[in-house]
OpenMM code with the backbone's topology and positions (N, CA, C; nanometers):
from openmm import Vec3, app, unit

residues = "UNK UNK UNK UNK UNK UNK UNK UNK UNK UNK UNK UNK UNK UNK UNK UNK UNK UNK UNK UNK UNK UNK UNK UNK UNK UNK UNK UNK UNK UNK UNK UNK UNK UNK UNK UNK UNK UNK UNK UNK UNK UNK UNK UNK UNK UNK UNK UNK UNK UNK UNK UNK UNK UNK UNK UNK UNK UNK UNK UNK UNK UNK UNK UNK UNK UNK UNK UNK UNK UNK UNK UNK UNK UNK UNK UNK UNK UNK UNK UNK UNK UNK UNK UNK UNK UNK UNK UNK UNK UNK UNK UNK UNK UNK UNK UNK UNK UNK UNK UNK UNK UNK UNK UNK UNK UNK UNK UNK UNK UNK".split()
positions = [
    Vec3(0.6197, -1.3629, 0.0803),
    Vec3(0.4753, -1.3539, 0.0624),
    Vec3(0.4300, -1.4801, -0.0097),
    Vec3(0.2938, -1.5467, -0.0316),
    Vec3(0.2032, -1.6316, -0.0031),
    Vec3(0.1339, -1.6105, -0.1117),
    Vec3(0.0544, -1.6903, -0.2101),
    Vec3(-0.0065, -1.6778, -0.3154),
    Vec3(-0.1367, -1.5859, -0.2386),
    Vec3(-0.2126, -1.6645, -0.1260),
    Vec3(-0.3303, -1.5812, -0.0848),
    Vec3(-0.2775, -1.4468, -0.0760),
    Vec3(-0.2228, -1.4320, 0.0320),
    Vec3(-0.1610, -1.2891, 0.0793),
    Vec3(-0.1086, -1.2145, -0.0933),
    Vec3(-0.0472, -1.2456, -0.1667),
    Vec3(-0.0649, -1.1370, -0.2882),
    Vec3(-0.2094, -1.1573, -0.3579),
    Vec3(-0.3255, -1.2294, -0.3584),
    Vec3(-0.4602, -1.1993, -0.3930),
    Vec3(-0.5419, -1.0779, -0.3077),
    Vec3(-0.4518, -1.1299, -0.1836),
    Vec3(-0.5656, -0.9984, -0.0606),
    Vec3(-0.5108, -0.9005, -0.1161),
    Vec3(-0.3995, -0.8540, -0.1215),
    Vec3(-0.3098, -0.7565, -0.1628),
    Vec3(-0.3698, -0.7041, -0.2760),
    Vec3(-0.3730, -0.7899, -0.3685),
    Vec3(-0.3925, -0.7354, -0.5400),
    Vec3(-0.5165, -0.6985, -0.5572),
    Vec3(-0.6369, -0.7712, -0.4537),
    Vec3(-0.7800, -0.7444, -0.4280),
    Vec3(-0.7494, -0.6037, -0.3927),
    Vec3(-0.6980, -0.5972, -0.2424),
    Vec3(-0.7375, -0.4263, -0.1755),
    Vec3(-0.7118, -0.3075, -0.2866),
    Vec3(-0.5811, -0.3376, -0.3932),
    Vec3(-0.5945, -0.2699, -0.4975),
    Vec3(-0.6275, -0.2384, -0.5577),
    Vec3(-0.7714, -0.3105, -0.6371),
    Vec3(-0.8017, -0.3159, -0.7345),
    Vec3(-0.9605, -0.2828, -0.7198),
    Vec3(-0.9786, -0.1799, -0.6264),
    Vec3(-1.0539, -0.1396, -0.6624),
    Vec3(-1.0464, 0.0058, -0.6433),
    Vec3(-1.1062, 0.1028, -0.6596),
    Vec3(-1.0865, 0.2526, -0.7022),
    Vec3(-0.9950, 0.3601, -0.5847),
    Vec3(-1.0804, 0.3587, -0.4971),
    Vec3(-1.0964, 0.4012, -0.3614),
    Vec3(-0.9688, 0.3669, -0.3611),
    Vec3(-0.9992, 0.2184, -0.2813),
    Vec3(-0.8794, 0.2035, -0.1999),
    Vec3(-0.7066, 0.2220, -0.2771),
    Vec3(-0.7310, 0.2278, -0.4000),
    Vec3(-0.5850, 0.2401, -0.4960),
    Vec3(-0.5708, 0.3860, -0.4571),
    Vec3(-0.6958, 0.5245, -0.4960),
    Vec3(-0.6267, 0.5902, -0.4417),
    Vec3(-0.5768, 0.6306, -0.2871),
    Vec3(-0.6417, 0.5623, -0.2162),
    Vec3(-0.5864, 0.6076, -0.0806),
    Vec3(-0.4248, 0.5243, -0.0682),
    Vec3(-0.4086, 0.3949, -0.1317),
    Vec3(-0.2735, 0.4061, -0.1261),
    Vec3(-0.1846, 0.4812, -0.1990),
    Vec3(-0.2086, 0.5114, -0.3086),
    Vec3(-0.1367, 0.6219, -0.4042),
    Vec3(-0.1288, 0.7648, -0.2835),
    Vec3(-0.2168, 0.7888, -0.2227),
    Vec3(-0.2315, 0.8925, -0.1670),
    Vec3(-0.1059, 0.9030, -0.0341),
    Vec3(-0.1195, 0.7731, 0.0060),
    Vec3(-0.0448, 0.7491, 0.1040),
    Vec3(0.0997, 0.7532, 0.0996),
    Vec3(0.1740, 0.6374, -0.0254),
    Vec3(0.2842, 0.6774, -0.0652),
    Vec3(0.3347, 0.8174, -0.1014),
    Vec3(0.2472, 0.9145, -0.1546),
    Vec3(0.2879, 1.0274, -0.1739),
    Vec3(0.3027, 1.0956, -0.0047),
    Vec3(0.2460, 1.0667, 0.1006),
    Vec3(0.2685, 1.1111, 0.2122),
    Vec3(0.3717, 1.1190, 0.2922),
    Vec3(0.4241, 1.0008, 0.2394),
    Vec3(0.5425, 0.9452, 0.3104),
    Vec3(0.5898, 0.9278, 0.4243),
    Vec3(0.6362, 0.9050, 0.5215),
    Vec3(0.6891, 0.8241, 0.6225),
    Vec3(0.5575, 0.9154, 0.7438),
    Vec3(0.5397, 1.0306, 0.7321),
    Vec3(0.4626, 1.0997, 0.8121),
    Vec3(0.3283, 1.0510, 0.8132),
    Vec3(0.2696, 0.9688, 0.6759),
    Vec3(0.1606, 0.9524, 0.6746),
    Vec3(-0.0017, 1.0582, 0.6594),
    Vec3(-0.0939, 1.0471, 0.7213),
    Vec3(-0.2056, 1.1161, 0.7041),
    Vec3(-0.2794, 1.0905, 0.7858),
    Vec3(-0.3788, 1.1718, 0.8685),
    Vec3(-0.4962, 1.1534, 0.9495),
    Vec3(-0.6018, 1.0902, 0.8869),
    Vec3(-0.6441, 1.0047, 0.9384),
    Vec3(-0.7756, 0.9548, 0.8600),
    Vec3(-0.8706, 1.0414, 0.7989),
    Vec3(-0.8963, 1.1445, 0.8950),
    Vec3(-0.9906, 1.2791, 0.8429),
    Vec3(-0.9527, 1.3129, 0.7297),
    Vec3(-0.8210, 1.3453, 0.7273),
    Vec3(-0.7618, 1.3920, 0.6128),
    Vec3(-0.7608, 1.3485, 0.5188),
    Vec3(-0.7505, 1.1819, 0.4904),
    Vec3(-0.7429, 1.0652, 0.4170),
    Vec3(-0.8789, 1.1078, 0.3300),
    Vec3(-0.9927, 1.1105, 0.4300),
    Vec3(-1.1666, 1.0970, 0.3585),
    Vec3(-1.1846, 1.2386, 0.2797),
    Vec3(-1.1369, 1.3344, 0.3293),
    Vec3(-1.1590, 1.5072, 0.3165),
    Vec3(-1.0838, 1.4754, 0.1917),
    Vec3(-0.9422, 1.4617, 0.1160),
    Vec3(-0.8473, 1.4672, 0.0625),
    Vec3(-0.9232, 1.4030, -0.0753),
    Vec3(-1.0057, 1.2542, -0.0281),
    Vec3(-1.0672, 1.1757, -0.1403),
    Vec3(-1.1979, 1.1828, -0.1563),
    Vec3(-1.2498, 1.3001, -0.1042),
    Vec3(-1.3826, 1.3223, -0.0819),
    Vec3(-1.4563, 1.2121, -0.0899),
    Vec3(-1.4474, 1.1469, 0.0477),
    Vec3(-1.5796, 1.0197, 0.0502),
    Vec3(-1.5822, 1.0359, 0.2101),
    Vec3(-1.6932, 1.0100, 0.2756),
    Vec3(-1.7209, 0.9931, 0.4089),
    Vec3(-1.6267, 0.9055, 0.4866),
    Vec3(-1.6501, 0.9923, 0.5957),
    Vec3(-1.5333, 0.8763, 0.7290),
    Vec3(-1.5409, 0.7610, 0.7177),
    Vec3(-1.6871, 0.7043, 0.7625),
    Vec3(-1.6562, 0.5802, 0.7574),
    Vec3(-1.6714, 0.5032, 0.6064),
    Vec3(-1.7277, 0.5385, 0.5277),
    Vec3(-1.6556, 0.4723, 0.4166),
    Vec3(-1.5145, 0.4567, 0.4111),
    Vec3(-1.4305, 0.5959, 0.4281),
    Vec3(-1.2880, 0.5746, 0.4184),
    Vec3(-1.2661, 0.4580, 0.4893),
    Vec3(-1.2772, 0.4716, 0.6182),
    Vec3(-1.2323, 0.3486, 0.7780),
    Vec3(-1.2145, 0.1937, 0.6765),
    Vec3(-1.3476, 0.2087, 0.6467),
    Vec3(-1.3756, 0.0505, 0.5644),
    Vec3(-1.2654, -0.0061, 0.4620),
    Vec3(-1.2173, 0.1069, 0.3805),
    Vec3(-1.1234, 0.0909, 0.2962),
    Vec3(-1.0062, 0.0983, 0.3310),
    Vec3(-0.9931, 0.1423, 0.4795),
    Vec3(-0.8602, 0.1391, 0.5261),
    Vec3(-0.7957, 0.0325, 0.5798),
    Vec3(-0.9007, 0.0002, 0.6879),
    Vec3(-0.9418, -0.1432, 0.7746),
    Vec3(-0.9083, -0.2239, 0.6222),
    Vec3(-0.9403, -0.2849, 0.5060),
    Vec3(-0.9264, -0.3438, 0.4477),
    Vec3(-0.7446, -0.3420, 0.3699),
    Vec3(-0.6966, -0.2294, 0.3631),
    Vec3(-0.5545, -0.2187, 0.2902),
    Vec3(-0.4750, -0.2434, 0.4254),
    Vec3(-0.5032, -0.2163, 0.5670),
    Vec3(-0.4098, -0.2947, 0.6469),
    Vec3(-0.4344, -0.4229, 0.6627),
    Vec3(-0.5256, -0.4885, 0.6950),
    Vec3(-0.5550, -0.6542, 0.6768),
    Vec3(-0.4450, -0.7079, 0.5304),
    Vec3(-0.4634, -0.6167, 0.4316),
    Vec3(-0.3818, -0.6816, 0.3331),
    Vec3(-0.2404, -0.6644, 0.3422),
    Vec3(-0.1626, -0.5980, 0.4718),
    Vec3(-0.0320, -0.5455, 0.4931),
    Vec3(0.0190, -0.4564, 0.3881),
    Vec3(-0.0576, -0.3299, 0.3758),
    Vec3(-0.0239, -0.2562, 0.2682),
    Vec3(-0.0079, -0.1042, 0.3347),
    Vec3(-0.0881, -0.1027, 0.4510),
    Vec3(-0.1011, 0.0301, 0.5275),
    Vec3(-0.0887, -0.0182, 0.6486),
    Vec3(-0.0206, 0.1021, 0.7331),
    Vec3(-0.0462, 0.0621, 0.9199),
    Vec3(-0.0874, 0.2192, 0.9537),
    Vec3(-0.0850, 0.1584, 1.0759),
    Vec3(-0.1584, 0.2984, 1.1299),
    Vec3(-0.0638, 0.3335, 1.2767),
    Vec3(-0.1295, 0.4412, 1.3575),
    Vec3(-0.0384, 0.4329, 1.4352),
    Vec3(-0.1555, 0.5370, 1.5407),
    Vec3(-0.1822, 0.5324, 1.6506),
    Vec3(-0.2802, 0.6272, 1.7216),
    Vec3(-0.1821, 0.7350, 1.7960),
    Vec3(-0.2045, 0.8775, 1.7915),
    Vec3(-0.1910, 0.9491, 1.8131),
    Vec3(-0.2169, 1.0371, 1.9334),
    Vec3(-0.2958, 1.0145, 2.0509),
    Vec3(-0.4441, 1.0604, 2.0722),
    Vec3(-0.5078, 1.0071, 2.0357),
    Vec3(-0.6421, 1.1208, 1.9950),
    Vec3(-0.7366, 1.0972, 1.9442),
    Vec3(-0.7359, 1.0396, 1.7656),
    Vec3(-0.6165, 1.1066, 1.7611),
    Vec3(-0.6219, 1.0641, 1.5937),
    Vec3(-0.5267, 0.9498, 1.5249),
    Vec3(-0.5804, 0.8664, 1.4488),
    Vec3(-0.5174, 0.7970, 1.3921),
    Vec3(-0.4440, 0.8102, 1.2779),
    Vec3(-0.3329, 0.7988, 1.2653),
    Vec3(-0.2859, 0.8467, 1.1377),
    Vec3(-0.2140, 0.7239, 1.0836),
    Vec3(-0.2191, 0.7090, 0.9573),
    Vec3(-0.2361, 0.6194, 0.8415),
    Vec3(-0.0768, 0.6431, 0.7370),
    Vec3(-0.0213, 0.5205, 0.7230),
    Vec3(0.1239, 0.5202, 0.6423),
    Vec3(0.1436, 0.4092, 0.5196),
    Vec3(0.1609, 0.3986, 0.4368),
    Vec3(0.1872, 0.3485, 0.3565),
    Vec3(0.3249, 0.2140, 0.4421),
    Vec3(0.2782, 0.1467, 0.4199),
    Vec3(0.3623, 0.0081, 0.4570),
    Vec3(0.4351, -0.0573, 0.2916),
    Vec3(0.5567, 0.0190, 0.3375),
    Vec3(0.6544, -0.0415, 0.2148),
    Vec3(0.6956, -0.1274, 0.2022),
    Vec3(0.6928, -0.1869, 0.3152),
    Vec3(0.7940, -0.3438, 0.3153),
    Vec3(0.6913, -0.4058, 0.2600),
    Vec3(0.4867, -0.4214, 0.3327),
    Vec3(0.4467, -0.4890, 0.2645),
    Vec3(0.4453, -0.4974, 0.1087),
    Vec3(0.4519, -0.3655, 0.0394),
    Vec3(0.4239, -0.3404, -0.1058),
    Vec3(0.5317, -0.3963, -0.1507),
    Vec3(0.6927, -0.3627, -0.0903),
    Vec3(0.7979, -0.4557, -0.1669),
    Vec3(0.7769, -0.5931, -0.1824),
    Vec3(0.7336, -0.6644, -0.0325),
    Vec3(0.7041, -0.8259, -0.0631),
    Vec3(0.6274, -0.8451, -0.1720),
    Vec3(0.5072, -0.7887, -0.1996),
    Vec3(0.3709, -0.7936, -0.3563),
    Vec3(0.4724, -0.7842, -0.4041),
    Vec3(0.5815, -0.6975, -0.4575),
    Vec3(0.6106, -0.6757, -0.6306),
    Vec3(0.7447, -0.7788, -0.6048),
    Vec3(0.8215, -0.8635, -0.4666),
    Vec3(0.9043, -0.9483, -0.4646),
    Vec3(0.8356, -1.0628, -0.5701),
    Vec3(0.6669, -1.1096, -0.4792),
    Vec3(0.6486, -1.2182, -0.5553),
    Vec3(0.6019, -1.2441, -0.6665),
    Vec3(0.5463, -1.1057, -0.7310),
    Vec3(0.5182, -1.0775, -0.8184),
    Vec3(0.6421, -1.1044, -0.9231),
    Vec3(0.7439, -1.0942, -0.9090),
    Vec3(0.8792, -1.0637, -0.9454),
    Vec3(0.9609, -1.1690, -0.9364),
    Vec3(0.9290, -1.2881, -0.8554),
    Vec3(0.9798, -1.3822, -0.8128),
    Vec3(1.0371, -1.4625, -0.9151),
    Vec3(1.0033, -1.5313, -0.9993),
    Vec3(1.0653, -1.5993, -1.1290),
    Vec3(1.0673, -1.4809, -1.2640),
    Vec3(1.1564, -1.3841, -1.2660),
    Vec3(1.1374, -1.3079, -1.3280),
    Vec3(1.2194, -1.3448, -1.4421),
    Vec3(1.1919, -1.3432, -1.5659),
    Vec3(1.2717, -1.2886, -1.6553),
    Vec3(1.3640, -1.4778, -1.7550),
    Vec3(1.2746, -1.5644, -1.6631),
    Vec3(1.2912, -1.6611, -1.7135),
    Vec3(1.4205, -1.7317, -1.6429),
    Vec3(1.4607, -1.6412, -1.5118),
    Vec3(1.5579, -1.7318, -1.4196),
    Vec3(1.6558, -1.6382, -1.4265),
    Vec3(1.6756, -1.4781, -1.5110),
    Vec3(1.7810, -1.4187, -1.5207),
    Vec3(1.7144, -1.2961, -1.4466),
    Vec3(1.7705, -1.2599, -1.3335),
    Vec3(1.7232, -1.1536, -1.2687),
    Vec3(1.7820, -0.9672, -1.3466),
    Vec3(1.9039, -1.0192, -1.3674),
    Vec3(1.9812, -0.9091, -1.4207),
    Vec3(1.8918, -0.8496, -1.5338),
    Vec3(1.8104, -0.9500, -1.6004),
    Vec3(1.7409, -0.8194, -1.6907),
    Vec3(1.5756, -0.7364, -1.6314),
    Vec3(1.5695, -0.7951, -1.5336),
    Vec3(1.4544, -0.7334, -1.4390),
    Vec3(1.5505, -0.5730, -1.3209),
    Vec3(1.6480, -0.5731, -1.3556),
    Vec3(1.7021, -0.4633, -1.2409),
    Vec3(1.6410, -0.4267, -1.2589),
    Vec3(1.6348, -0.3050, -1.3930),
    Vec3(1.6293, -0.1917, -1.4181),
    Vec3(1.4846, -0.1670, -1.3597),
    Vec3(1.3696, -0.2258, -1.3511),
    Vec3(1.2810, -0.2207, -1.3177),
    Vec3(1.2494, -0.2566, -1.1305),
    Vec3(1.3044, -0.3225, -1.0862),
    Vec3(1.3466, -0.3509, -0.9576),
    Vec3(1.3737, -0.1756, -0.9057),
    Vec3(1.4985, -0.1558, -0.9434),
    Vec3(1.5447, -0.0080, -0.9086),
    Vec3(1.4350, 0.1079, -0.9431),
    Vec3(1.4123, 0.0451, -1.0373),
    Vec3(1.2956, 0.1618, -1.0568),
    Vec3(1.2027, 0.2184, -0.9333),
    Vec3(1.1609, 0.0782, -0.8872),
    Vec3(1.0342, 0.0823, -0.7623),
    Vec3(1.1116, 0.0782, -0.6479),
    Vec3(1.2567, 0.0848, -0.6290),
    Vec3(1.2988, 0.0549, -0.5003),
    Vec3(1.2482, 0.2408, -0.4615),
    Vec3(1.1965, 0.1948, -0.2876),
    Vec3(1.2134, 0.3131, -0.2673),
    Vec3(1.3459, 0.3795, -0.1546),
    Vec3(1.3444, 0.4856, -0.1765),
    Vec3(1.4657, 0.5516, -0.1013),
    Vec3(1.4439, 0.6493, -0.0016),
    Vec3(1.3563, 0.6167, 0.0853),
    Vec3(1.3129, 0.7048, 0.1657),
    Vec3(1.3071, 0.6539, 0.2884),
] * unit.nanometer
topology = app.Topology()
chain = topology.addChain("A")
for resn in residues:
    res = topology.addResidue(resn, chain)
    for name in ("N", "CA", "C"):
        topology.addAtom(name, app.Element.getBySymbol(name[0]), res)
């Protein structure tokens, strides 16, 4: 990952909404969520949700996948690992070994 690409990233985060729909998402896990479900779940209108969604995949944080009629929405881990890679990138003053514990922490296992 790319200094821009972790700003888009750290942007789509940082604001209310869209943090929880990814929080929401990771808790979904590999199955993901219907968009309906997504807006109903965070009580805000469809297309408000869309907007905030459309925005956390542009930042490679969510994908989607069409169903039919329905789209359903996943938490994109690889993108979130790359954010906390470069985030993480010179960690610890050049000694990675004292960043594991925290590394492992966020690895996910699913």
């Amino acid at each position: 990952m790319n200094k821009p690409a972790a700003i888009t990233a750290l942007s789509a985060l940082g604001q209310e909404t869209r943090l929880d729909v990814f929080r929401l998402l990771v808790q979904a896990g590999a199955e993901g969520l219907p968009a309906g479900a997504i807006a109903e779940r965070l009580g805000v209108v469809q297309n408000t949700a869309s907007a905030h969604l459309k925005l956390l995949a542009q930042a490679g944080l969510i994908r989607s996948e069409r169903q039919g009629r329905v789209v359903r929405y996943m938490a994109d881990m690889t993108g979130f690992r790359d954010l906390l890679a470069y985030l993480m990138e010179d960690c610890c003053n050049g000694n990675p070994d004292l960043c594991r514990p925290v590394i492992e922490a966020v690895a996910c296992h699913c």
